[in-house]
N, C-alpha and C positions, 0 to 999 in steps of 0.2 A: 574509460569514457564515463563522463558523472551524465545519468539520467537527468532529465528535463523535469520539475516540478509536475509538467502537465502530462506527461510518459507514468510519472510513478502512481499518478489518480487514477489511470486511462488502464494502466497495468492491475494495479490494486482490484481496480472493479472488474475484471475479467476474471482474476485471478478470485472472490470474492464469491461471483457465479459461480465459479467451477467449482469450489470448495461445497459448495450446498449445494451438486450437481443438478443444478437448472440449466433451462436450453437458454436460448438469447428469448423467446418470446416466453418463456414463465418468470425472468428473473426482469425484464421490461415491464411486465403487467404488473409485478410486483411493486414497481417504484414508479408505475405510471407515464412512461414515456414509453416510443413508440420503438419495436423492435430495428428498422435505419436508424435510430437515432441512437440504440446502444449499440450496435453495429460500428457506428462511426466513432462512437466512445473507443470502445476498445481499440480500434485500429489506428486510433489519432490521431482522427480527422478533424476531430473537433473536442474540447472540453466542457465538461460537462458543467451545468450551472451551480451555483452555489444550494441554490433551492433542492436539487438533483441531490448532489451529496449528502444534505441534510435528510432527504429523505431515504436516502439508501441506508445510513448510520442508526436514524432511526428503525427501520425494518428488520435491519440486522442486529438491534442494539450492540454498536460496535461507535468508536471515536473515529471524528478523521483522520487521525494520527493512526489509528489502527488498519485504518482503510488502504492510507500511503505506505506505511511498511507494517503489514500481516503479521502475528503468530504465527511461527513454522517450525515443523520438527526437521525439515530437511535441512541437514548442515550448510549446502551452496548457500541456498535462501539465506539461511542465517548470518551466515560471513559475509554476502552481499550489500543484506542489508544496513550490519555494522560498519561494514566498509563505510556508505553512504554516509552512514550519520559521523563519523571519526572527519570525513572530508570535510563535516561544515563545523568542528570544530577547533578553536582558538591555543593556539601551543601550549597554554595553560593550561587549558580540561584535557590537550591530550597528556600530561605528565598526570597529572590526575588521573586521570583513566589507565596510564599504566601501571601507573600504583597499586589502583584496586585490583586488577587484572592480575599481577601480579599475585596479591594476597590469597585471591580467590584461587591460586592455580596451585598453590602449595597445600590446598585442603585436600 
């Protein structure tokens, strides 16, 4: 099943809280909306603004890009997220990519 663009924000910022173990109302105060309002983030009920994430990115000095698929040492995490990005690419980049992949596996 390929997650939703607005699943992987909604997940990301949960997953983002929990990493720098705040509750919903320290990690809410932090980026200025109201503890329902990241409540319903997380649970995706609703998406969150563009204004929203630029403020979270900055707080955390992290990218949107890093927000939608995290750094993670947990292997699932990591294959998942590869998984993801392998799906939005073009049969091209995936011979490409299994090239390098290759290379890198014989070191």
């Amino acid at each position: 099943m390929i997650m939703k663009y607005q699943e992987l924000i909604n997940s990301g910022i949960k997953n983002l809280r929990k990493s720098h173990n705040l509750t919903q109302e320290e990690f809410a105060e932090k980026i200025g909306i109201s503890i329902q309002g990241l409540s319903n983030i997380e649970r995706n009920r609703y998406q969150p603004t563009s204004d929203t994430v630029d403020k979270i990115c900055s707080v955390f000095k992290i990218t949107p890009y890093e927000l939608i698929l995290p750094k993670s040492d947990d292997c699932e995490d990591l294959i998942k997220n590869i998984t993801l990005m392998l799906k939005r690419c073009t049969k091209r980049q995936l011979k490409k990519i299994y090239k390098i992949i290759d290379i890198l596996i014989k070191f």
